[in-house]
DRENSE-761503 format. One record per residue (C-alpha): x, y, z; residue in three letters; residue number from 1. Coordinates in Angstrom, 3 decimals, padded with zeros to 6 digits, always signed. Layout:
% DRENSE-761503
{{X; Y; Z}; ALA; NUM};
...
//
This chain:
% DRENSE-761503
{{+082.626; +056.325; +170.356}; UNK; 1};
{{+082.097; +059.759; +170.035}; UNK; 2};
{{+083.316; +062.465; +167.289}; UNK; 3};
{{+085.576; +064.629; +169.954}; UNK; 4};
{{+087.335; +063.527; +172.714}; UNK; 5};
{{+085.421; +062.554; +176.219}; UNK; 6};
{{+086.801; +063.243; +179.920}; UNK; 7};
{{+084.941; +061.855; +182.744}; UNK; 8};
{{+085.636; +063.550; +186.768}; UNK; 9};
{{+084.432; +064.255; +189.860}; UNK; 10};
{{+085.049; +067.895; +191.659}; UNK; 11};
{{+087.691; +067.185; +193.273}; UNK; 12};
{{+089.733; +066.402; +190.079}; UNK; 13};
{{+088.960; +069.166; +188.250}; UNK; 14};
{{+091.722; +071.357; +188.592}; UNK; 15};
{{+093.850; +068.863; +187.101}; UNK; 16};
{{+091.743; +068.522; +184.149}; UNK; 17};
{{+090.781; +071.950; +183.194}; UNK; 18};
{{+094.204; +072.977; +181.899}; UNK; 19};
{{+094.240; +069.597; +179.571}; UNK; 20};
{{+092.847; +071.114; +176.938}; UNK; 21};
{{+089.138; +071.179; +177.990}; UNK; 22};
{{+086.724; +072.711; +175.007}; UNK; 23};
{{+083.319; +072.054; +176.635}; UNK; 24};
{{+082.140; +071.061; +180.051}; UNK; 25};
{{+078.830; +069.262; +181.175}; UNK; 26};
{{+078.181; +069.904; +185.147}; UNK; 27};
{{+075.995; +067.370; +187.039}; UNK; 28};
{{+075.546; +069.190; +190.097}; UNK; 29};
{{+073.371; +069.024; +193.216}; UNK; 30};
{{+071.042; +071.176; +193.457}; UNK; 31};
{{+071.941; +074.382; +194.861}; UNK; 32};
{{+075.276; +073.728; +194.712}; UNK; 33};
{{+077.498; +076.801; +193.133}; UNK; 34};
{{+079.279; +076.337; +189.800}; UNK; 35};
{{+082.858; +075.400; +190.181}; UNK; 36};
{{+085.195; +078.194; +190.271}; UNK; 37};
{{+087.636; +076.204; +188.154}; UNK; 38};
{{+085.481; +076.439; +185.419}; UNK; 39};
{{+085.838; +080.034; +184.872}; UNK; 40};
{{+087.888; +079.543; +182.108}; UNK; 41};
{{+085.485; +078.284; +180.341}; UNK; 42};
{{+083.253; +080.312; +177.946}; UNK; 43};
{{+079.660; +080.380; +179.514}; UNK; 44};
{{+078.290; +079.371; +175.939}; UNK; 45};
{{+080.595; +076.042; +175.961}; UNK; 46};
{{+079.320; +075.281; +178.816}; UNK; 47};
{{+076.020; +073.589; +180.413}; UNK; 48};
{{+075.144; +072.902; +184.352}; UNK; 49};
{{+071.912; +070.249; +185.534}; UNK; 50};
{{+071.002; +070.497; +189.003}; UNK; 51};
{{+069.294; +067.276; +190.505}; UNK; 52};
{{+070.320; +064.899; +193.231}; UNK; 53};
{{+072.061; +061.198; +192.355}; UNK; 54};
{{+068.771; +059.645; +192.976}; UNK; 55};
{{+067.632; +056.612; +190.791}; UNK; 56};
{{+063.421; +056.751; +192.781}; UNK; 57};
{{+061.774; +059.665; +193.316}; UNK; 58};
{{+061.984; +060.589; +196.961}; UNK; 59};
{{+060.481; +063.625; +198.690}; UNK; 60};
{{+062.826; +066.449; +199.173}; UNK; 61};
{{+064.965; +065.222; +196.271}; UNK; 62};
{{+065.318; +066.877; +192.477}; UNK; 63};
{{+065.175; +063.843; +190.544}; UNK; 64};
{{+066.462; +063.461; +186.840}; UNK; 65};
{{+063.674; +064.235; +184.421}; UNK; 66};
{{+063.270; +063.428; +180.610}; UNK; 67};
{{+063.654; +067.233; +180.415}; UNK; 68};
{{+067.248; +067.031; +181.923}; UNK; 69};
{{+067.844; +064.058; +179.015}; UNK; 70};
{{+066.716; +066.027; +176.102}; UNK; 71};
{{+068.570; +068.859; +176.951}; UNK; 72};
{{+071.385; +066.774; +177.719}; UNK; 73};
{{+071.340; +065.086; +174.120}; UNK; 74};
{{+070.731; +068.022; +172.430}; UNK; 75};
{{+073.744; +069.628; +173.636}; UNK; 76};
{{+075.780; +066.567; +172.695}; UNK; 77};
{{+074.676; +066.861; +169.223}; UNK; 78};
{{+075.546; +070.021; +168.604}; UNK; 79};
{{+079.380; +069.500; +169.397}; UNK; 80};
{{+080.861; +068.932; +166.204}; UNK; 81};
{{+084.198; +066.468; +165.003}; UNK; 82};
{{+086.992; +068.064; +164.104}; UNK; 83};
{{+086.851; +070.952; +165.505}; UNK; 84};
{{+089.362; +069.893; +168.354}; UNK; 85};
{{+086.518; +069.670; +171.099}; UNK; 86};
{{+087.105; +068.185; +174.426}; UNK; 87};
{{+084.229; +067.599; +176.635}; UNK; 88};
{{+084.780; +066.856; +180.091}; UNK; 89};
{{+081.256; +065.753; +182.046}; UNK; 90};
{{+081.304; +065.402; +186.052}; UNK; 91};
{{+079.112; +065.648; +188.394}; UNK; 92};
{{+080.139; +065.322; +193.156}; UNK; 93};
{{+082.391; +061.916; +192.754}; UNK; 94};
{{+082.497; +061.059; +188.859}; UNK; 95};
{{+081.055; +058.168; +189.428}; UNK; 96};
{{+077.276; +057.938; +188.731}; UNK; 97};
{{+075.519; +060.716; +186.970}; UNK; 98};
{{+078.288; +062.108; +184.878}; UNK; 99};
{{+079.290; +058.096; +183.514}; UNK; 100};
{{+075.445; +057.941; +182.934}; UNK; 101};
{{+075.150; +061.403; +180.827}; UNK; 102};
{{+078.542; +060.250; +179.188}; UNK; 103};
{{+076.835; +056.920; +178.173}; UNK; 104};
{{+074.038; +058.626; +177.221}; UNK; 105};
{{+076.069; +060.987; +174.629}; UNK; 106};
{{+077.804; +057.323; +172.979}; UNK; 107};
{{+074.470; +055.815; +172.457}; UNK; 108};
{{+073.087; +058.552; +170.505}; UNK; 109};
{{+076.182; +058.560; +168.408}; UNK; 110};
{{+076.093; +054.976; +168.446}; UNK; 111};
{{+072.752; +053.078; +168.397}; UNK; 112};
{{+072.506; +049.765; +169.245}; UNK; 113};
{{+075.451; +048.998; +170.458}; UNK; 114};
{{+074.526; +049.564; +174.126}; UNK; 115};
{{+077.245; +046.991; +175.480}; UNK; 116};
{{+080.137; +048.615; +173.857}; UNK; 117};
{{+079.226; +051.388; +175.294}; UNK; 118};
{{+079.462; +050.697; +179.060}; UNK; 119};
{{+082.859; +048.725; +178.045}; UNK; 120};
{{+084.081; +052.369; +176.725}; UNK; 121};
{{+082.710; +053.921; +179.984}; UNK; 122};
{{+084.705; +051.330; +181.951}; UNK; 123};
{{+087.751; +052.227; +179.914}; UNK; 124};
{{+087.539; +055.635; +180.728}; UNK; 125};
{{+086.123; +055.649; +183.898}; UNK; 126};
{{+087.229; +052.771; +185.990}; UNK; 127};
{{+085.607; +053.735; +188.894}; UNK; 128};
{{+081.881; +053.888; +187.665}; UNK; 129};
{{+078.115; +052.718; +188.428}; UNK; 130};
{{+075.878; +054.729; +185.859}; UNK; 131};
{{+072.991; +056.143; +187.458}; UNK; 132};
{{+069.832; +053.999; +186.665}; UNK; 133};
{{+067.160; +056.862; +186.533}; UNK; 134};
{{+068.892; +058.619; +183.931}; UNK; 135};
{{+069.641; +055.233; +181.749}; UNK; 136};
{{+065.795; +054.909; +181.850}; UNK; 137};
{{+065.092; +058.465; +180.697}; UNK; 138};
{{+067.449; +057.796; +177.730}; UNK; 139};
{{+066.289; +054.089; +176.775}; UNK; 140};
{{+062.930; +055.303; +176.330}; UNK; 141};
{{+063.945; +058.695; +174.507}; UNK; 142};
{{+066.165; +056.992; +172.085}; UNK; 143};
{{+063.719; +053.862; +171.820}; UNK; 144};
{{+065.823; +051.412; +172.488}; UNK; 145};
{{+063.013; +049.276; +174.010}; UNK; 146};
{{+064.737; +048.365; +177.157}; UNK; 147};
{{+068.587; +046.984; +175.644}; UNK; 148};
{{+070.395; +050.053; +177.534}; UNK; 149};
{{+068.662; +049.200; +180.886}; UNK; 150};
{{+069.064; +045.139; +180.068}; UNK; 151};
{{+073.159; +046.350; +179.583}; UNK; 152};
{{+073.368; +048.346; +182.278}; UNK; 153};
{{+072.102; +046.010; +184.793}; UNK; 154};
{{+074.937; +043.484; +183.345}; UNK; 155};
{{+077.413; +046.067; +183.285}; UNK; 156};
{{+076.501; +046.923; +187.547}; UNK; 157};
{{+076.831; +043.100; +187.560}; UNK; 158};
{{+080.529; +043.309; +186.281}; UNK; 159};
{{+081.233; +046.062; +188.178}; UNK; 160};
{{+080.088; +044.590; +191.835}; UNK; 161};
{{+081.671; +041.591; +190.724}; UNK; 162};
{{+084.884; +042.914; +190.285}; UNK; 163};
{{+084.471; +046.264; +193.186}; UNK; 164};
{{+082.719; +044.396; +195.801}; UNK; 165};
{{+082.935; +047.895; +197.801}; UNK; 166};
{{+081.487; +049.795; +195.637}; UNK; 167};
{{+078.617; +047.966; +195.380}; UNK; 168};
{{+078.474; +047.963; +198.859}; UNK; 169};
{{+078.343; +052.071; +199.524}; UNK; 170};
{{+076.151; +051.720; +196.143}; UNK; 171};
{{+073.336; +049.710; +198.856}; UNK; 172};
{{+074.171; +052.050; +201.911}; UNK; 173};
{{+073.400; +055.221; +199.407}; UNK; 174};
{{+069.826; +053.919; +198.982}; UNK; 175};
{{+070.110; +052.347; +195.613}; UNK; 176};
{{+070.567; +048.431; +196.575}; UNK; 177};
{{+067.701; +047.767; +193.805}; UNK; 178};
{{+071.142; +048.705; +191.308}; UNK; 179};
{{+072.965; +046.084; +192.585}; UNK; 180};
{{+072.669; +042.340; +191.813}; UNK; 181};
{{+072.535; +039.828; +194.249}; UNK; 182};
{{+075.664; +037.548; +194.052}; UNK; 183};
{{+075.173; +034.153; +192.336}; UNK; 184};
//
């Protein structure tokens, strides 16, 4: 769904996927947290760090995800170009919530309207995933896509808790039970 080839991981996988041929990196990071050392390979002008906290409601004391974060986020997307043998990898802690989000983000643009497909690619590359909500938001409103991505999203947190009962589960004890749909 997008013109260059897409990795999704969390820190602790990244010095496995550094030497695959990485091009460009997105970094979801805490804030305050120091930029991986295995990205040092890595020209500083291919790549791009955001600092906030995996929050989906503002809370005091935590950096949330601004529409700032999503325009700069979509910006840089756009200006990786096909065929030019580009790799992105995005991660953020656990490649699990804000880096699937930014990479859903980045197929939407290239892709609008088809919000569904979309989470079905993230699932495909990203098994393990529950997009982060606040940052879906940002990016429904910014592309004006009038609510479909959050309406697809919540299905596609449905599927997921459906089908990774425990990750739904430390989903709710992280604070963000409103993400995940009761059981019918």
């Amino acid at each position: 769904m997008l013109p260059y080839q897409l990795t999704i991981c969390g820190l602790n996988e990244l010095s496995e996927v550094i030497p695959s041929g990485i091009s460009h990196v997105i970094s979801i990071l805490d804030p305050d947290w120091p930029i991986p050392s295995e990205l040092a390979s890595i020209g500083a002008d291919k790549r791009v760090v955001f600092h906030f906290d995996d929050v989906t409601i503002p809370k005091e004391g935590r950096m949330v995800p601004g529409t700032a974060d999503v325009e700069k986020l979509l910006d840089w997307g756009r200006r990786l170009l096909p065929g030019d043998g580009n790799h992105l990898l995005v991660h953020c802690h656990a490649g699990v919530s804000r880096s699937t989000a930014a990479a859903a983000i980045l197929m939407l643009d290239q892709n609008p309207g088809l919000e569904d497909q979309v989470f079905r690619e993230i699932d495909a590359l990203r098994p393990r995933n529950w997009p982060n909500s606040m940052m879906v938001r940002l990016a429904d409103d910014l592309l004006n896509c009038q609510g479909k991505f959050v309406a697809e999203l919540r299905n596609h947190h449905a599927r997921v808790a459906e089908r990774n009962p425990d990750l739904a589960e430390l989903i709710r004890l992280h604070g963000r039970a409103h993400e995940v749909p009761e059981a019918t």
